[in-house]
C-alpha positions as semicolon CSV with decimal commas, in nm:
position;residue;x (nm);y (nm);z (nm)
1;X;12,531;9,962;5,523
2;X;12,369;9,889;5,865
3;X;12,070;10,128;5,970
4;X;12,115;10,109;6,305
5;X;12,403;10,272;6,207
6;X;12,243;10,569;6,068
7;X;12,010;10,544;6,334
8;X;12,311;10,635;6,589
9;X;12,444;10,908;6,401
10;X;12,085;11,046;6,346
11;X;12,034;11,046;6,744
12;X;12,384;11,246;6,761
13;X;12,316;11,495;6,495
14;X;11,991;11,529;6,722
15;X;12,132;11,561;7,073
16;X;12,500;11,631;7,034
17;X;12,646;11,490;7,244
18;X;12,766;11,098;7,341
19;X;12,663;11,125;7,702
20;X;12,289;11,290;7,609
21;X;12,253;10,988;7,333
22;X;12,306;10,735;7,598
23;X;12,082;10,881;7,826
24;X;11,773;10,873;7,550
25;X;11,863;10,549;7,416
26;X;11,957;10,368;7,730
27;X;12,289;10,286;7,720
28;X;12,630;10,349;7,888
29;X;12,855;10,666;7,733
30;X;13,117;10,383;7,643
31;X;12,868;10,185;7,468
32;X;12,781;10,459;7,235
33;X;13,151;10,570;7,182
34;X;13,205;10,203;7,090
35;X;12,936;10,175;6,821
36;X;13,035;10,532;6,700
37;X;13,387;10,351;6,642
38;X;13,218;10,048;6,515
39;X;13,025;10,274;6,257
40;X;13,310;10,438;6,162
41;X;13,534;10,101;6,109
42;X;13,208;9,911;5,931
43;X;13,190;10,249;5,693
44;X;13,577;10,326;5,621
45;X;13,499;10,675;5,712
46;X;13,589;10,924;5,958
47;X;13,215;11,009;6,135
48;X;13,296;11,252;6,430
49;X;13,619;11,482;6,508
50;X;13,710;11,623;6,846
51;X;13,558;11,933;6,919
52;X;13,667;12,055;7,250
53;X;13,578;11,798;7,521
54;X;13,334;11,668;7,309
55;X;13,234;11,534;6,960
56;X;13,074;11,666;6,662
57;X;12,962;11,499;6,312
58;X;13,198;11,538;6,017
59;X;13,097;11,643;5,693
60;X;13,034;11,244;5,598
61;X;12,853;11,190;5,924
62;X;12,605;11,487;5,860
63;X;12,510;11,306;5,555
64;X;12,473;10,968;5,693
65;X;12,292;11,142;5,964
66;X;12,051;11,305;5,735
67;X;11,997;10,951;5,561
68;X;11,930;10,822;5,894
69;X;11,629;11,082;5,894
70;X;11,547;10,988;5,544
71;X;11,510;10,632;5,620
72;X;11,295;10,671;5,961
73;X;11,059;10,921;5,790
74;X;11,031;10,643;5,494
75;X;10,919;10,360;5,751
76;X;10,707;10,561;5,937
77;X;10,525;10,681;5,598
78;X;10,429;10,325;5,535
79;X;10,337;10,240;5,893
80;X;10,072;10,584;5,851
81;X;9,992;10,451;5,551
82;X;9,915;10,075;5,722
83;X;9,729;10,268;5,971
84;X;9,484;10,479;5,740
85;X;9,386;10,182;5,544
86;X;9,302;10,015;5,910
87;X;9,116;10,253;6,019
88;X;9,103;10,623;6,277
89;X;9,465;10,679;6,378
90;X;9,523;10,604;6,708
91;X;9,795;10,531;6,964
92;X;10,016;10,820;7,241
93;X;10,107;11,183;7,125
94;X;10,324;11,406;7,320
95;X;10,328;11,722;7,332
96;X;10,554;12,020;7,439
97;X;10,427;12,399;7,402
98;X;10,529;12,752;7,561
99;X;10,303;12,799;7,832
100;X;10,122;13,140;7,641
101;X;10,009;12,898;7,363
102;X;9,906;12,626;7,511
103;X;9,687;12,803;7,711
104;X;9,440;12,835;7,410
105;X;9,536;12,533;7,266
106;X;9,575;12,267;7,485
107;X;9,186;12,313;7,600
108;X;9,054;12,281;7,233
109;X;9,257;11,949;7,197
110;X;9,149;11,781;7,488
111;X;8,812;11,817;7,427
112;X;8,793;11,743;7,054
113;X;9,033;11,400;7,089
114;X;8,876;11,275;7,397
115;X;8,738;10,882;7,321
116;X;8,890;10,958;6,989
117;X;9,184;10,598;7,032
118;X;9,431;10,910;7,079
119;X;9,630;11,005;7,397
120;X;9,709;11,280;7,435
121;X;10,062;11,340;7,685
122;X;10,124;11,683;7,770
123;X;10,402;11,964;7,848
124;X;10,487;12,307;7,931
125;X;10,811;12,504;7,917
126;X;10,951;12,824;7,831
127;X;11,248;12,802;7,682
128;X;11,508;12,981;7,414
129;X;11,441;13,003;7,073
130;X;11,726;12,854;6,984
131;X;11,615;12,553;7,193
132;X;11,276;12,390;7,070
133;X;11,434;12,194;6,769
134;X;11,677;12,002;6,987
135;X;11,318;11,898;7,173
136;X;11,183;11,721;6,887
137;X;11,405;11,424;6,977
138;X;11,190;11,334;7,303
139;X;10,848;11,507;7,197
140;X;10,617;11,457;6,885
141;X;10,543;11,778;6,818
142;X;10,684;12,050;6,989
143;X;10,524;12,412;6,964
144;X;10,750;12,711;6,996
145;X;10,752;13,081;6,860
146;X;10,977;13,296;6,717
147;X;11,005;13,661;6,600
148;X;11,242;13,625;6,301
149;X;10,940;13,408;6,096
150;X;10,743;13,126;6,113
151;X;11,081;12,878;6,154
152;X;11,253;12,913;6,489
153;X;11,601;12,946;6,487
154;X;11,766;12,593;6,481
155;X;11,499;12,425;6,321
156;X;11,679;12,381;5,990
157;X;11,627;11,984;6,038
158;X;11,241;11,976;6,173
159;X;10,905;11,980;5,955
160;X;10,762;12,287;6,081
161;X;10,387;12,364;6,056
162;X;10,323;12,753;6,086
163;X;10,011;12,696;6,326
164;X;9,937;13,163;6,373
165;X;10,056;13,484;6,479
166;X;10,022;13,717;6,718
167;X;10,130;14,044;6,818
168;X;10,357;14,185;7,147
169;X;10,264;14,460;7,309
170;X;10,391;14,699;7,624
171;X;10,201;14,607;7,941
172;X;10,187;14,829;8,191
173;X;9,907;14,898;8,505
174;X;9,606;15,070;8,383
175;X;9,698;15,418;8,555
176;X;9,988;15,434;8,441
177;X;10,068;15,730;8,262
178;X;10,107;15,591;7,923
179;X;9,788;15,410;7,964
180;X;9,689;15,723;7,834
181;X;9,787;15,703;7,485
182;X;9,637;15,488;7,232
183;X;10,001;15,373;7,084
184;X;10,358;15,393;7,208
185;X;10,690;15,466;7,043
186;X;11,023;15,377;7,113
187;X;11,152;15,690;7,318
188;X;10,829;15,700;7,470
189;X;10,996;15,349;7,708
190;X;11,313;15,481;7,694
191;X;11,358;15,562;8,057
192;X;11,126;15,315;8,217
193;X;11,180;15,014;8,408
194;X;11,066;14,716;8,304
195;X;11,023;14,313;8,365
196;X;11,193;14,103;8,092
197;X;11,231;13,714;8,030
198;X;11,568;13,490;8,016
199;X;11,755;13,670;7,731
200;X;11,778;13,445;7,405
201;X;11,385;13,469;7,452
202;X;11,189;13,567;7,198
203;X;11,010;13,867;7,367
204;X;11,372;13,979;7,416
205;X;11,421;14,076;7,136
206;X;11,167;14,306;7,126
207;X;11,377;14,496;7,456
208;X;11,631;14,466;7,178
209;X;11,503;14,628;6,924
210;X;11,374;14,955;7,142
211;X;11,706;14,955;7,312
212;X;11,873;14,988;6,939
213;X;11,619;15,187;6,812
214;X;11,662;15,490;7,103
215;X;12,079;15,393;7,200
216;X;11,964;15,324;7,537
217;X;12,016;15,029;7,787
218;X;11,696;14,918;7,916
219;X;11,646;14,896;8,294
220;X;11,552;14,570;8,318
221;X;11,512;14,532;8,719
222;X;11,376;14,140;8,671
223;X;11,346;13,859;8,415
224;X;11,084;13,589;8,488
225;X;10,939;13,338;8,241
226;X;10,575;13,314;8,372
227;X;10,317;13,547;8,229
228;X;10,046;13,506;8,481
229;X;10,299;13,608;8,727
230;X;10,433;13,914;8,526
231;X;10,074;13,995;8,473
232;X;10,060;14,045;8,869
233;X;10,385;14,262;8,893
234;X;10,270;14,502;8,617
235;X;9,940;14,581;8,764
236;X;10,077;14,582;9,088
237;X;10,386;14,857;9,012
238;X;10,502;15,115;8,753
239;X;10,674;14,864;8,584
240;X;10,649;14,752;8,216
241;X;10,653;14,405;7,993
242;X;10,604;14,250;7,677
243;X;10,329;14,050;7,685
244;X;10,107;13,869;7,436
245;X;9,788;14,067;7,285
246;X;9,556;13,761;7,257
247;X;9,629;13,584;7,562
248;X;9,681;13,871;7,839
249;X;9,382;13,871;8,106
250;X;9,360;14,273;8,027
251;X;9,047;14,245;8,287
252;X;9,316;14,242;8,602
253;X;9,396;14,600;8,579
254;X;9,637;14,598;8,250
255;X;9,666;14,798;7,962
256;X;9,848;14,716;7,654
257;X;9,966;14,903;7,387
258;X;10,137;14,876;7,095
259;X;10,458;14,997;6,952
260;X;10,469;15,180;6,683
261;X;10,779;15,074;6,438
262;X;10,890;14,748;6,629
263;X;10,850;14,450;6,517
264;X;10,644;14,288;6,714
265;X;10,467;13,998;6,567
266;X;10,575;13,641;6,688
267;X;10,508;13,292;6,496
268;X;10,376;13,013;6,701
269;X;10,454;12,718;6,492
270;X;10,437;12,324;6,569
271;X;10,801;12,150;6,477
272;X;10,809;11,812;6,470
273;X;11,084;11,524;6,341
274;X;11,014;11,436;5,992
275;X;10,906;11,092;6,067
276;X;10,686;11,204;6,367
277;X;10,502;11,400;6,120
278;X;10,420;11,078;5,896
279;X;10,214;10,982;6,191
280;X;9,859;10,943;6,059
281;X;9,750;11,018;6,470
282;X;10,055;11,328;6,470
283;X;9,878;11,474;6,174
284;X;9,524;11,435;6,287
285;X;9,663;11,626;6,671
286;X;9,844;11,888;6,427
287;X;9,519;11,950;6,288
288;X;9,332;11,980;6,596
289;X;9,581;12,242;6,697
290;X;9,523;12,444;6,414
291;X;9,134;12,425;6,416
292;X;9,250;12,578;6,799
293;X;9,464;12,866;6,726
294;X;9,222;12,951;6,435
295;X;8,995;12,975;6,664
296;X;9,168;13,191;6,890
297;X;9,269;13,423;6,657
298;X;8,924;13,453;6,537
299;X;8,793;13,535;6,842
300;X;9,080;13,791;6,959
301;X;9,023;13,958;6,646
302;X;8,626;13,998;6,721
303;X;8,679;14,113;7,044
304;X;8,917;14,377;6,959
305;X;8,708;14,553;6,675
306;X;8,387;14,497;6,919
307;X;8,523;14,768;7,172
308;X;8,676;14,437;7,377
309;X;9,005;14,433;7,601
310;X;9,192;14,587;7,326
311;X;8,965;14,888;7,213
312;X;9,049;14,863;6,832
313;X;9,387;15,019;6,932
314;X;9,613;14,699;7,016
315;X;9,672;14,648;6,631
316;X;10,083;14,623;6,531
317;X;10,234;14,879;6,359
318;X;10,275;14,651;6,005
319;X;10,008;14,533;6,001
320;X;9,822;14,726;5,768
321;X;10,119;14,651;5,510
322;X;10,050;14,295;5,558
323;X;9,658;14,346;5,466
324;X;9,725;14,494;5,177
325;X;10,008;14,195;5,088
């Protein structure tokens, strides 16, 4: 059995497609399609099936594709093996977050790694749930969030590394009139207009789950993807958002409030490929990143229950049933 043929079907599993594999592994579309036949001849097993105009793995090329996962996460284990008997890990780590977290824990990583032999290369995007995994394949850790749990949807093939949570709330401008009340329910933003994100999003869901919860279609009059920006709007108008507790500047003439019976608590979790997380200088970033939303959390906490930008009020419905867990 040739590995690089596992390594092909392991970059298609990954990307899906024959035209997104050449792309990341520098070829032409006609090379790939003629090692994917080459595999396939070599193996004396039918590895992809048409699936309208494109490809997708067959039950046997899933599990060659999984053993090509198997085998990269086994080399790099002894190469972070070779590397903590030589010494501090060291050598380039990239990095992809959502905007919202890396704002709290980018900072803390540059500072602690700097001089340390590891560089650090990094990104921000807002994107769909549904689409961190597939970024694993180009970054070495990739941090996304999620509202179903600590796993984002799609990540069924990633190591993921829970790294906190934090709660949504409704943002709205301080004088607005249910700035006045010290929690929110569902009918309460019934009939209000409001600023949303790209659907598939996880604070979406949220919209979601009032709009189920009351029967009613939310007016949602726009749908950005940059906080700072909806920060602006909301303080600026009448209209409302779901924003972040830890991480909205509250000082720019915001209030937030939570929802009573909503879900509201998203997962901000660090996904990486298997192998990428043998890294001896992935694992010591990954643990920087948790010493930073630790951190955060820490200090969100003692600022609301010292009178700070939340006023003791901003905590989830829930979340005294998770105390007590």
């Amino acid at each position: 059995m040739d590995v690089r043929h596992l390594e092909l079907l392991r970059e298609f599993a990954a990307r899906g497609s024959v035209t997104a594999v050449a792309a990341a592994t520098h070829r032409t579309p006609s090379a790939v399609s003629q090692q994917l036949r080459a595999a396939q001849r070599d193996l004396g097993v039918q590895l992809v099936r048409p699936q309208g105009r494109g490809l997708r793995l067959t039950e046997a090329g899933d599990l060659l594709a999984r053993g090509g996962d198997e085998v990269a996460e086994a080399v790099a284990g002894v190469a972070s093996r070779l590397d903590d008997l030589l010494g501090a890990p060291s050598g380039t780590v990239d990095v992809l977050a959502l905007a919202s977290a890396a704002v709290y824990l980018y900072p803390h990583a540059v500072s602690t790694l700097e001089g340390s032999g590891i560089d650090l290369v990094l990104h921000d995007d807002d994107i769909a749930e549904t689409a961190f995994a597939a970024l694993t394949a180009d970054h070495d850790i990739v941090i996304g969030h999620s509202l179903i749990g600590p796993a984002p949807a799609g990540s069924e093939r990633c190591r993921v590394v829970p790294l906190g949570a934090e709660p949504l709330d409704v943002a709205m401008s301080a004088d607005h009139p249910l700035a006045s009340r010290a929690t929110l329910t569902a009918a309460d933003l019934a009939d209000q207009d409001w600023i949303g994100v790209p659907e598939g999003f996880p604070f979406d869901r949220v919209l979601q789950t009032i709009s189920m919860a009351t029967g009613v279609h939310l007016r949602v009059v726009q749908r950005l993807r940059d906080n700072h920006l909806i920060e602006a709007l909301v303080a600026r108008s009448d209209l409302l958002a779901i924003l972040p507790r830890y991480t909205t500047r509250t000082d720019r003439g915001i209030a937030l409030r939570p929802v009573e019976g909503v879900p509201t608590l998203r997962h901000v979790s660090a996904l990486m490929r298997p192998d990428a997380a043998q890294r001896s200088a992935v694992r010591r970033v990954l643990e920087v990143l948790r010493e930073a939303a630790d951190a955060a959390t820490q200090a969100a906490a003692g600022a609301q229950w010292a009178g700070g930008p939340w006023d003791g009020r901003a905590r989830s419905t829930g979340d005294e049933e998770r105390d007590e867990a």
